[in-house]
Every structure is written in structure tokens, then in C-alpha cells.
C-alpha positions as CSV (number, residue, x, y, z in Angstrom):
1,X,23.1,1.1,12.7
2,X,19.5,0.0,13.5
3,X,19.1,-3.3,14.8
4,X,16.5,-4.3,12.6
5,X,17.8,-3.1,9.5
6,X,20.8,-5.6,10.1
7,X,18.4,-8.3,10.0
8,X,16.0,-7.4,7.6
9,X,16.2,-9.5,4.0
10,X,12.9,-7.7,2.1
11,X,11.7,-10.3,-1.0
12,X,10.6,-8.6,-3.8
13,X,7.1,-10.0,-5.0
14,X,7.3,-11.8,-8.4
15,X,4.2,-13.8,-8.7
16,X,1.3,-11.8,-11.0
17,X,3.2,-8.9,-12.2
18,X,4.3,-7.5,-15.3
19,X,7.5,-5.7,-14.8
20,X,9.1,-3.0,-17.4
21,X,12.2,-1.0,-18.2
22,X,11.7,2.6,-19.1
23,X,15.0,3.7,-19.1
24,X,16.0,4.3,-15.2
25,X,11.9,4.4,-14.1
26,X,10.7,0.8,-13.6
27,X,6.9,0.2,-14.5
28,X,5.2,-2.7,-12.6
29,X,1.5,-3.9,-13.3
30,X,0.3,-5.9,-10.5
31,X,-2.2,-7.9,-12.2
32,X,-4.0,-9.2,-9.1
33,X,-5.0,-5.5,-7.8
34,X,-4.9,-3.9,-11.7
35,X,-2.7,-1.2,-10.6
36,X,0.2,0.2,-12.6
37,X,3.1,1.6,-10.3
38,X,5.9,3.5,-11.7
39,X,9.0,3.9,-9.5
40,X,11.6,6.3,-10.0
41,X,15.3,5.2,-10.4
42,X,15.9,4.8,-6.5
43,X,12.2,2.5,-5.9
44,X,13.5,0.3,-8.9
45,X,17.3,-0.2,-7.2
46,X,15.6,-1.2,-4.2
47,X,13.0,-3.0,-5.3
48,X,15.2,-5.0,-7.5
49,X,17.5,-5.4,-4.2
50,X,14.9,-7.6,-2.6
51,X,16.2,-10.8,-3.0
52,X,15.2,-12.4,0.6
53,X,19.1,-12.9,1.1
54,X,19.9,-8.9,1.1
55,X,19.7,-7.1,4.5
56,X,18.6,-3.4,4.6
57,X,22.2,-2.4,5.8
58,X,23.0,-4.1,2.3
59,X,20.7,-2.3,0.3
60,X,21.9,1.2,1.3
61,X,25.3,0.2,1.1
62,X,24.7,-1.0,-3.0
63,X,22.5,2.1,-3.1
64,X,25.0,4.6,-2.2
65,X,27.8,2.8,-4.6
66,X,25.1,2.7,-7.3
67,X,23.6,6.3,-7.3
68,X,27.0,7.9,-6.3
69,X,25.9,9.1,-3.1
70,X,25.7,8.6,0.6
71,X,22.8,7.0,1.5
72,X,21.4,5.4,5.1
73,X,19.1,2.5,5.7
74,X,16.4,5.5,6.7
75,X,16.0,6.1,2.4
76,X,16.3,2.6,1.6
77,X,13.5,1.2,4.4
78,X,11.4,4.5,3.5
79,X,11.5,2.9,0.1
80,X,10.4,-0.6,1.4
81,X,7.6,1.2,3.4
82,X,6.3,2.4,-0.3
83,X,6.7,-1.0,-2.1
84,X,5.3,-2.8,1.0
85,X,2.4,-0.4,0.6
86,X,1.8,-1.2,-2.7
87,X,1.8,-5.1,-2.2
88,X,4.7,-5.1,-4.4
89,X,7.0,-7.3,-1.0
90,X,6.1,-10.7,-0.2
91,X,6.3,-9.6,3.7
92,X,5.5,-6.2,4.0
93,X,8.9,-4.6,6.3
94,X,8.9,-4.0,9.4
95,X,10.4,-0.8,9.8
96,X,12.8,-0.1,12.6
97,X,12.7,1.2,16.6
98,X,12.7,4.6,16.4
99,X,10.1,4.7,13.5
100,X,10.0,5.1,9.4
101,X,11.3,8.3,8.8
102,X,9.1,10.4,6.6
103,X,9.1,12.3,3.5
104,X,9.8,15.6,5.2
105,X,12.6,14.1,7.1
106,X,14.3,12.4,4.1
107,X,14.2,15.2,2.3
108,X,15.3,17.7,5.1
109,X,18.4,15.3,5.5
110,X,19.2,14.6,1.6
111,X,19.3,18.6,0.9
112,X,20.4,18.7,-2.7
113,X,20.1,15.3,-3.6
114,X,17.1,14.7,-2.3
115,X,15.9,15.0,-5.9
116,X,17.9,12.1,-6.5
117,X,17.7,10.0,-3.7
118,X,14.4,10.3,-2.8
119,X,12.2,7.2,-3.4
120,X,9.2,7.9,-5.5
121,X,6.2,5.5,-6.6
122,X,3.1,6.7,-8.7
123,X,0.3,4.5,-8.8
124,X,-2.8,4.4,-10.8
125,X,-5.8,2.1,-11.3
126,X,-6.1,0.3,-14.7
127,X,-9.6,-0.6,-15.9
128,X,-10.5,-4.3,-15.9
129,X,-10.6,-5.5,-19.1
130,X,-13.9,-5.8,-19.3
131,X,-14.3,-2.3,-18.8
132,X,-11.7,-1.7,-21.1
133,X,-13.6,-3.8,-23.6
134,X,-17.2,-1.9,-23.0
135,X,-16.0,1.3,-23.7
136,X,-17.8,2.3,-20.8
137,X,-18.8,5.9,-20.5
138,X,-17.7,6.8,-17.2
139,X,-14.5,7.9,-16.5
140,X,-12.3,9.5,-13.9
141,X,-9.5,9.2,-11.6
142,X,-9.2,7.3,-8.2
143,X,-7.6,9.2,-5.0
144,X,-5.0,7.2,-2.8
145,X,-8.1,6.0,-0.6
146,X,-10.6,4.8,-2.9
147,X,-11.9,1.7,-3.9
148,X,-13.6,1.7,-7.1
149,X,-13.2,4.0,-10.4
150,X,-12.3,3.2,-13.9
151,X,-10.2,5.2,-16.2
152,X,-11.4,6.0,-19.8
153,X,-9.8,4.4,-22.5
154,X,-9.3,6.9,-25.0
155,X,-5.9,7.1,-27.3
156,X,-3.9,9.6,-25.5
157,X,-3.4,7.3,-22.8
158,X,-4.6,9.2,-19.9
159,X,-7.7,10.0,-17.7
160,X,-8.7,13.0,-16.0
161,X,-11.1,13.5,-13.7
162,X,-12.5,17.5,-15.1
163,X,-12.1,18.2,-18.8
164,X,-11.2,21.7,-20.4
């Protein structure tokens, strides 16, 4: 077992968020940063883990019982490096000695239920409401890196950067 995963106790961030259920997805607006973050069944479990009493250990152990599966502190603190990324911890974690393991490793190790396992957020930006209220007449997506952009707000509920 890693040493710091024994004594890691991840707190969830509560304070300007809007948090909703969508059936095992979890959608979180972080109202500070206006960005919406969906995470997939195994993001929500951990993320709803993060009580500031639960250790990692923990986590995977209530993980595995809840998805039915065997699962090591490697997918649960890969999850916490995604959330902490996100500003959606109080603290972001710390990770462990030997290093977060990555995407490629996690699902090299999972095999077939990596599809499962395999903690996923998607993130977007949401237009301020200001721009929201304009009407604005640019629109367009931002990439992971960027800044600045606004999304249009037509009825369909989505943007895209090209149309056609």
C-alpha cells in the first residue's frame, strides 16, 4: 500500500457550486470559474467520498464494494488528480511516491473494465451571464488551455466551434 494514500483524507469542495444528479453521471457548475464539469459514475463516487475524514486506501476499498470490482488507490488518486484539477478539492492531493499513474497505465491495468472504472471528467466553459444576456454574436469552443471564449446560446444547448 502507498504510504501516502494511507494518510490522505481528500475534502470535496462545497462552497460556490451547483451540484446535480443525472442518473449515475454527476454534473457540477462551479460558479466561481463558470465551468460545468460532468463526471462519470466513478469521478462522482469519489468525489462524493471526499469527506476530509476518508483516507484514499478508504476510497478504493468503498469503490471496489460499490462498482463490483477490484479497484487500487492508483484509480481512486487518478480520480483526485482530475477533481484537484478542476478546483473541485479544497486541497488539491498530493499524489503518492512513485508518481500518479496515467491514463494509459490505468487502462492497461483495468483491461475490460477499464470502461467502467475509469475516472472520466468533461469540462466546458459556460458564458457569463452577461454574455448570456447579450446574445453576443461570437461563439465557439474553448481547448483545455485557454482562457477566454464564450459559447453561443442557441436552443439546442450546444456550441461548436465550425458549422456544417
Amino acid at each position: 500500500m502507498d504510504p501516502t494514500a494511507e494518510h490522505e483524507r481528500p475534502k470535496a469542495r462545497s462552497q460556490g457550486l451547483t451540484v446535480q444528479d443525472l442518473d449515475t453521471e454527476l454534473m457540477v457548475y462551479d460558479e466561481t470559474a463558470a465551468r460545468a464539469h460532468c463526471l462519470n459514475a466513478t469521478a462522482a463516487m469519489v468525489w462524493r467520498y471526499c469527506d476530509g475524514n476518508t483516507t484514499v486506501a478508504t476510497m478504493a476499498a468503498r469503490l471496489g464494494a460499490d462498482a463490483g470490482a477490484s479497484v487500487d488507490d492508483d484509480i481512486v488518486l487518478l480520480a483526485l488528480s482530475e477533481l484537484g484539477d478542476r478546483g473541485l478539492l479544497e486541497q488539491p492531493v498530493r499524489g503518492h511516491v512513485g508518481g500518479a499513474v496515467s491514463r494509459r497505465q490505468a487502462l492497461v491495468r483495468l483491461g475490460a473494465t477499464a470502461g467502467i472504472l475509469l475516472p472520466m471528467i468533461t469540462s466546458i466553459m459556460a458564458p457569463t451571464s452577461a454574455a448570456a444576456q447579450s446574445g453576443g454574436g461570437s461563439s465557439g469552443t474553448t481547448s483545455s488551455g485557454g482562457s477566454s471564449g464564450t459559447t453561443s446560446s442557441g436552443s439546442s444547448g450546444t456550441s461548436s466551434g465550425a458549422s456544417g
